[in-house]
C-alpha positions as YAML, in Angstrom:
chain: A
units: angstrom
residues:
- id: 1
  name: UNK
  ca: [-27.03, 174.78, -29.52]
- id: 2
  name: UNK
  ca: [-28.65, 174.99, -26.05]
- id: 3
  name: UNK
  ca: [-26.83, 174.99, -22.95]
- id: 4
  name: UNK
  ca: [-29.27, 174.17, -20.11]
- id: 5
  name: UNK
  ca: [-28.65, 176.45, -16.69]
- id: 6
  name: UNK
  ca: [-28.25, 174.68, -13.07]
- id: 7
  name: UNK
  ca: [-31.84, 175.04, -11.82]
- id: 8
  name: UNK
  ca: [-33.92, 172.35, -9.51]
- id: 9
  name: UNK
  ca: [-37.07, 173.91, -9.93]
- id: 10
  name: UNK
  ca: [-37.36, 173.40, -14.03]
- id: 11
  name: UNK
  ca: [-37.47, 177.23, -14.72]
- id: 12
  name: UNK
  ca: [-36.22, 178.00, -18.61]
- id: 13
  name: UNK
  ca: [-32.80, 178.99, -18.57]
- id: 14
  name: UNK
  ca: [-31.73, 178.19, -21.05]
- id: 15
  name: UNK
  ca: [-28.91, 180.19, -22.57]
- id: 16
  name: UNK
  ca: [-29.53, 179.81, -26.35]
- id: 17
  name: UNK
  ca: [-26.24, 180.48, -29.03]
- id: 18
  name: UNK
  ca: [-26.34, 180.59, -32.51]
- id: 19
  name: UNK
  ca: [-24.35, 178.27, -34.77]
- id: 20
  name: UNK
  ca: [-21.09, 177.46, -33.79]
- id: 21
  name: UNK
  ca: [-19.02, 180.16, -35.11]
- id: 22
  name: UNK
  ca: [-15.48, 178.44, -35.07]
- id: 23
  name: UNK
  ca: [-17.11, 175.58, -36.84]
- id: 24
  name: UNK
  ca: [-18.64, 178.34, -39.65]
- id: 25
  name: UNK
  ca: [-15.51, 179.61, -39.74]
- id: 26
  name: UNK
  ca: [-13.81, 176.70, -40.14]
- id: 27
  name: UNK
  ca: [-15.67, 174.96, -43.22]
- id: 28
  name: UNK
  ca: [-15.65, 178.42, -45.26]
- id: 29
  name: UNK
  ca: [-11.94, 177.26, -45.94]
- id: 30
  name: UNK
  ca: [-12.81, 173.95, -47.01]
- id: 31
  name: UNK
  ca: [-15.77, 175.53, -49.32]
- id: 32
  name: UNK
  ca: [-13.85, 177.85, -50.61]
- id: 33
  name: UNK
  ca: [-10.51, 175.61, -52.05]
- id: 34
  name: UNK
  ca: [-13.88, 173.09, -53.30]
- id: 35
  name: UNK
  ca: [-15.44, 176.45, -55.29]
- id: 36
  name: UNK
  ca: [-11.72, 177.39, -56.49]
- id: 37
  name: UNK
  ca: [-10.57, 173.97, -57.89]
- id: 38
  name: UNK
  ca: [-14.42, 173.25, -59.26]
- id: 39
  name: UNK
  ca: [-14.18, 175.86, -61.42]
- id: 40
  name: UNK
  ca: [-10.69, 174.94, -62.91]
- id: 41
  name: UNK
  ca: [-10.75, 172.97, -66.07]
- id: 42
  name: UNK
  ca: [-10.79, 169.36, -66.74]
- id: 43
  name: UNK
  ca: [-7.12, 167.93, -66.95]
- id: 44
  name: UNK
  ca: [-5.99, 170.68, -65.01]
- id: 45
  name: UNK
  ca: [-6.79, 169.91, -61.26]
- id: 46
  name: UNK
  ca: [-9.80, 169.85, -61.53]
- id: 47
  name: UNK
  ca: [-12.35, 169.13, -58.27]
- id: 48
  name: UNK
  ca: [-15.22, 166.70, -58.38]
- id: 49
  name: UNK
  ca: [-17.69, 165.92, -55.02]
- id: 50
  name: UNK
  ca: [-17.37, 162.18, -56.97]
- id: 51
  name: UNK
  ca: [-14.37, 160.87, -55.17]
- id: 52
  name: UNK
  ca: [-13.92, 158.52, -58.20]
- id: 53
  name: UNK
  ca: [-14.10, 161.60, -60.76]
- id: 54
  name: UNK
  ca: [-12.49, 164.40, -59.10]
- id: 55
  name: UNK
  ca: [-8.30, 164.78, -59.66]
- id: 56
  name: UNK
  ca: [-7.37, 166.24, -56.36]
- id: 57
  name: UNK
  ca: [-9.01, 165.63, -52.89]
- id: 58
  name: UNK
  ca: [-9.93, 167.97, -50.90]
- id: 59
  name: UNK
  ca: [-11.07, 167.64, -47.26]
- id: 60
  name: UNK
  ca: [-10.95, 168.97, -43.59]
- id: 61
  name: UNK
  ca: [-9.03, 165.37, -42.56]
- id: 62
  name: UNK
  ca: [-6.21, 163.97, -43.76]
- id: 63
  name: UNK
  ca: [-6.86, 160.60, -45.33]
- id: 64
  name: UNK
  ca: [-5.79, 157.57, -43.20]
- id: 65
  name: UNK
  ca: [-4.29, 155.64, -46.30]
- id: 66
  name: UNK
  ca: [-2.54, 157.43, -49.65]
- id: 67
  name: UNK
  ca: [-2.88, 155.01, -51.86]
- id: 68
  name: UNK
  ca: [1.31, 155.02, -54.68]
- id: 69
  name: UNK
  ca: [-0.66, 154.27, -57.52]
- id: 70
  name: UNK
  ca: [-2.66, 157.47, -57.54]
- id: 71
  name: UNK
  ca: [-1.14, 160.64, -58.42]
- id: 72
  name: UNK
  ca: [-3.78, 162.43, -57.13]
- id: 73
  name: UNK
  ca: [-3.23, 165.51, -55.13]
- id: 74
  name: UNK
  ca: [-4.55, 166.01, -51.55]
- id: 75
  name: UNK
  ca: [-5.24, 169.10, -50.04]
- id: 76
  name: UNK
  ca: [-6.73, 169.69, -46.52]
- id: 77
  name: UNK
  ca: [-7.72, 171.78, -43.75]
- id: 78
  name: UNK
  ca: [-6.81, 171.89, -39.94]
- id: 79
  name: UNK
  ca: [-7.85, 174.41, -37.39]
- id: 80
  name: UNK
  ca: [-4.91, 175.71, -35.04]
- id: 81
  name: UNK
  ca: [-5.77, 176.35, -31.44]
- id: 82
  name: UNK
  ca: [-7.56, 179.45, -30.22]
- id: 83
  name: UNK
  ca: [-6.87, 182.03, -27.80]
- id: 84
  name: UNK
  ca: [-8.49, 184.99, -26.90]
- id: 85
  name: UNK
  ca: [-7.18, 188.52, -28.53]
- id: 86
  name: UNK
  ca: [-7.74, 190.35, -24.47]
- id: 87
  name: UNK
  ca: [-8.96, 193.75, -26.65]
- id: 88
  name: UNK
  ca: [-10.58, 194.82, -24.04]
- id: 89
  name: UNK
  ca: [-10.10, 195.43, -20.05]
- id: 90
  name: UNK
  ca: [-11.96, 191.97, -18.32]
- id: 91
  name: UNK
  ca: [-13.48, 191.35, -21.79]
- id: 92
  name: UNK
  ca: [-16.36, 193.88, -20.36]
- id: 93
  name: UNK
  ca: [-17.33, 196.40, -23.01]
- id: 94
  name: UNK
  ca: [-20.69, 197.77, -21.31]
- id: 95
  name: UNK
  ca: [-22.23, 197.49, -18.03]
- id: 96
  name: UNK
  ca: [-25.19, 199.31, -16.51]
- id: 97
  name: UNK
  ca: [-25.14, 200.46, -12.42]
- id: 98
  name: UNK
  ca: [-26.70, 198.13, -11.47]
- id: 99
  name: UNK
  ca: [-24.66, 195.20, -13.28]
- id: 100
  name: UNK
  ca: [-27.33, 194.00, -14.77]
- id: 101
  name: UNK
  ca: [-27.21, 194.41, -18.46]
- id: 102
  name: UNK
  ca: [-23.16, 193.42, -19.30]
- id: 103
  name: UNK
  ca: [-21.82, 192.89, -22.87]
- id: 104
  name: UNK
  ca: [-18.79, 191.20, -22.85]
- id: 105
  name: UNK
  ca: [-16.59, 190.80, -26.39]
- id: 106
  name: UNK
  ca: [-13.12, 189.99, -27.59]
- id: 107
  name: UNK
  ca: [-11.62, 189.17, -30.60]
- id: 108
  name: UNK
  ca: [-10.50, 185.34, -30.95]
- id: 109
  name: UNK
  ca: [-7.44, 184.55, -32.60]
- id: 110
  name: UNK
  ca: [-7.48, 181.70, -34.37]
- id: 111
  name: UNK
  ca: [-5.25, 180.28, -37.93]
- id: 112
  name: UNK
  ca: [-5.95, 177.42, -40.42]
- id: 113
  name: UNK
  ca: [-3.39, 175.35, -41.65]
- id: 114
  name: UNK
  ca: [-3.85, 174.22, -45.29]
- id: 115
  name: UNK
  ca: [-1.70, 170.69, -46.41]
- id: 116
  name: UNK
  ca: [-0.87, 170.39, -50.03]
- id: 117
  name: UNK
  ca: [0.14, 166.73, -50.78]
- id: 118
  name: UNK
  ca: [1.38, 165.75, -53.82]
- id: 119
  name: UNK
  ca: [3.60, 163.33, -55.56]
- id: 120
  name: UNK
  ca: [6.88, 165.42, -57.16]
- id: 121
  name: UNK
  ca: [7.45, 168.65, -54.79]
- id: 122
  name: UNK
  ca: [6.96, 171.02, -57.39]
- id: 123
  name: UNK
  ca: [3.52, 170.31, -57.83]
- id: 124
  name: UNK
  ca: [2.89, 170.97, -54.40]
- id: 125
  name: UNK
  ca: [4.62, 174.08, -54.39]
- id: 126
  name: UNK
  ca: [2.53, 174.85, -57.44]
- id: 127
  name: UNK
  ca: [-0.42, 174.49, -55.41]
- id: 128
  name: UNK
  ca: [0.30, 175.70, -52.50]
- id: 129
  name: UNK
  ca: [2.07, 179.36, -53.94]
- id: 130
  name: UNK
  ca: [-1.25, 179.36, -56.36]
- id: 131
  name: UNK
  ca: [-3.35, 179.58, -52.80]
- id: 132
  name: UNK
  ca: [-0.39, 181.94, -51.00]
- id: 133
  name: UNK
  ca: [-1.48, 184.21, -54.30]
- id: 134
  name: UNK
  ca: [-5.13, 183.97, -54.00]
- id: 135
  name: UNK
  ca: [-5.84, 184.57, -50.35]
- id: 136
  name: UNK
  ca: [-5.67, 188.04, -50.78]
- id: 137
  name: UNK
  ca: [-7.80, 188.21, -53.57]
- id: 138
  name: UNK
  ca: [-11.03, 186.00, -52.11]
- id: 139
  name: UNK
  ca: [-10.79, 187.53, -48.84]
- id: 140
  name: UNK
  ca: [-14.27, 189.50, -49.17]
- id: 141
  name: UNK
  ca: [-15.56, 186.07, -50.20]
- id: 142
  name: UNK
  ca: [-13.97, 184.06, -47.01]
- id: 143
  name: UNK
  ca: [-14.87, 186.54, -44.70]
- id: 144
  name: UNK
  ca: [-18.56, 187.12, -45.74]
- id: 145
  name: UNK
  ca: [-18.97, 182.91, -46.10]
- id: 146
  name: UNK
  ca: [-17.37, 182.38, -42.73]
- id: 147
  name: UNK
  ca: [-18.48, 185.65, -40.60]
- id: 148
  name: UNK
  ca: [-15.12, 186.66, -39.91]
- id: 149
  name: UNK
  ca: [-13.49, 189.52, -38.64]
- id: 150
  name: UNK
  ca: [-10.50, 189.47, -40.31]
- id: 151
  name: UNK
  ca: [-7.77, 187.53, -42.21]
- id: 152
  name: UNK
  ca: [-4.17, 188.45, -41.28]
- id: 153
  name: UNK
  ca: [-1.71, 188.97, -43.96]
- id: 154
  name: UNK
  ca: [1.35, 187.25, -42.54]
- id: 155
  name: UNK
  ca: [0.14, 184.11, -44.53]
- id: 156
  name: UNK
  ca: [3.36, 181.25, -44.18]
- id: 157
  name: UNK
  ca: [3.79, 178.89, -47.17]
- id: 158
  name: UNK
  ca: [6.62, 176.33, -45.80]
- id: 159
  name: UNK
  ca: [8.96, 174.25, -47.62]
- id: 160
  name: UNK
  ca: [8.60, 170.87, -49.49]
- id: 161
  name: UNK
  ca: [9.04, 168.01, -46.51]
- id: 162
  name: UNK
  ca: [12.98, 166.59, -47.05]
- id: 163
  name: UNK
  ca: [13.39, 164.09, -49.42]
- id: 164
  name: UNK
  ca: [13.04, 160.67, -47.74]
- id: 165
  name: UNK
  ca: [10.54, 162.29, -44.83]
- id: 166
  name: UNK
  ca: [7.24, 160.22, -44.76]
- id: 167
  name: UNK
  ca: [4.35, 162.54, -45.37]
- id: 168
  name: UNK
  ca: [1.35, 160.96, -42.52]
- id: 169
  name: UNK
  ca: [-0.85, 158.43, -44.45]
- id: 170
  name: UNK
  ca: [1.62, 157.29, -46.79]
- id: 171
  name: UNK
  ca: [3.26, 154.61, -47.17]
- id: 172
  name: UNK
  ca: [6.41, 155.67, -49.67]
- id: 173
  name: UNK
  ca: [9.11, 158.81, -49.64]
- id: 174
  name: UNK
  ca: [8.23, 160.05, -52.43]
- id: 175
  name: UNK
  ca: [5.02, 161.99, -51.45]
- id: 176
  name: UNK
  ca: [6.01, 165.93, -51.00]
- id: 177
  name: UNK
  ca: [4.01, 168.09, -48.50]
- id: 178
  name: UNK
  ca: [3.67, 172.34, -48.35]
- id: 179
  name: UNK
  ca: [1.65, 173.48, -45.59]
- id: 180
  name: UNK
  ca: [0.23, 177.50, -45.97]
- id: 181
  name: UNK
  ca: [-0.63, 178.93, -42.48]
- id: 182
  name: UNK
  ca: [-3.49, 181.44, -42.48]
- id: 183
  name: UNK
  ca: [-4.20, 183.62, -39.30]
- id: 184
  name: UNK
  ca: [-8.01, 184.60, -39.14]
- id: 185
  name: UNK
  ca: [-10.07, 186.39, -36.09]
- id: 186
  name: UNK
  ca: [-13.53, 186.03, -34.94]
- id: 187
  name: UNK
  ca: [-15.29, 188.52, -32.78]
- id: 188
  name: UNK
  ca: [-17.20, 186.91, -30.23]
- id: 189
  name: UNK
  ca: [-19.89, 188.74, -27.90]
- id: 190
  name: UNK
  ca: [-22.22, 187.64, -25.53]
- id: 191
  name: UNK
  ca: [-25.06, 190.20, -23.77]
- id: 192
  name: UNK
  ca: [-26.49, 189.65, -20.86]
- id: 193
  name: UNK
  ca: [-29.90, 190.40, -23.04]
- id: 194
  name: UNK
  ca: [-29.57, 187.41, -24.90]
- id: 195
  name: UNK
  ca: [-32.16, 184.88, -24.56]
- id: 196
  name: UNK
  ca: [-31.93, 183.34, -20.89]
- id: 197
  name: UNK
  ca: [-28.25, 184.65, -20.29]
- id: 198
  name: UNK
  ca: [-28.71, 186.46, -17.42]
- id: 199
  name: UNK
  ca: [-30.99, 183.96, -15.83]
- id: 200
  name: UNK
  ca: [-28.44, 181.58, -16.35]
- id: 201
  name: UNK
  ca: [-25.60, 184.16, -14.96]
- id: 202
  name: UNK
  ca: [-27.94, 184.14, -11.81]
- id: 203
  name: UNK
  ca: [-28.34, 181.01, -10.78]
- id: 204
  name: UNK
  ca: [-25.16, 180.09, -11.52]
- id: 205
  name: UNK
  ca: [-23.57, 182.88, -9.09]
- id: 206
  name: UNK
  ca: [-25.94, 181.62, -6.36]
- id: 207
  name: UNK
  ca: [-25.05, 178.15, -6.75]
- id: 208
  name: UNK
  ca: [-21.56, 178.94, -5.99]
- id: 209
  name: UNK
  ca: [-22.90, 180.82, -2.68]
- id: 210
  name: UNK
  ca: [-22.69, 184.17, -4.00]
- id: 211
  name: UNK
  ca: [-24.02, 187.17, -4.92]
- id: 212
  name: UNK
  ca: [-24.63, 189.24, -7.45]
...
């Protein structure tokens, strides 16, 4: 992604990032419940990319329609807000005397919030306790796929929606809902020796009538 720097007279500033690292942070969840329930045996969940093969849908947006004939289970992803972690005084880690080479870094604090939908509540809660279980245990895997810093263990598995509560998308009571909620952290720096940063930096500053 390029983010182009205020500057009338066409110089190159601009300030180039790599891929979006919430984003890459994000799908690893998503790959990782399509790697789990690919590998599990016909009959017995079992995922498929073929929406017409697969016996439980997985994806990062909850379907607009669930359809009472199918007892197919659904299971997605959401990303929670994000908020910085404030590690560190300003979010300045290094700075040289004359303020010209700054690294600034903090940890962002983020969570994903995975929906297991099924039709009788204890086959969501099967679901959903069988992920609670294996968190810990792919950990290496999600953190490696999805470049983060950490995965917090204070993992929430909620209860089964009430009987009678309309699950969104469906049209009938009797579709049951556990949600697990999974705090994860990114650390996020930017250097002022990154490609055009500190151009950027500059001109921006004395755009606003300031100095450096």
């Amino acid at each position: 992604m390029i983010v182009t720097g205020v500057n009338e007279h066409g110089r190159d500033v601009a300030f180039y990032q790599s891929d979006d690292p919430i984003r890459q942070a994000t799908r690893a969840w998503l790959v990782w419940l399509q790697g789990l329930f690919g590998s599990r045996p016909v009959g017995h969940h079992h995922w498929e990319e073929n929406i017409d093969e697969t016996e439980v849908v997985i994806s990062d947006h909850m379907p607009a329609h669930i359809e009472p004939p199918s007892r197919r289970p659904i299971i997605t992803t959401a990303r929670g807000p994000i908020s910085w972690g404030g590690t560190s005084t300003n979010q300045l880690r290094d700075q040289d005397l004359l303020g010209q080479t700054r690294v600034f870094t903090d940890i962002v604090v983020c969570s994903m919030t995975i929906s297991v939908i099924a039709r009788e509540g204890l086959e969501a809660q099967g679901l959903g306790y069988m992920l609670f279980r294996l968190i810990p245990v792919f950990k290496p895997q999600l953190l490696r796929l999805g470049n983060m810093h950490s995965i917090g263990n204070n993992v929430q598995l909620t209860q089964e929606t009430t009987h009678g509560a309309l699950v969104p998308g469906s049209s009938v009571p009797e579709w049951k809902m556990v949600q697990l909620t999974v705090p994860f952290y990114l650390q996020d720096t930017i250097s002022s020796t990154d490609d055009g940063f500190y151009t950027m930096y500059r001109d921006v500053t004395l755009s606003m009538g300031l100095t450096l």
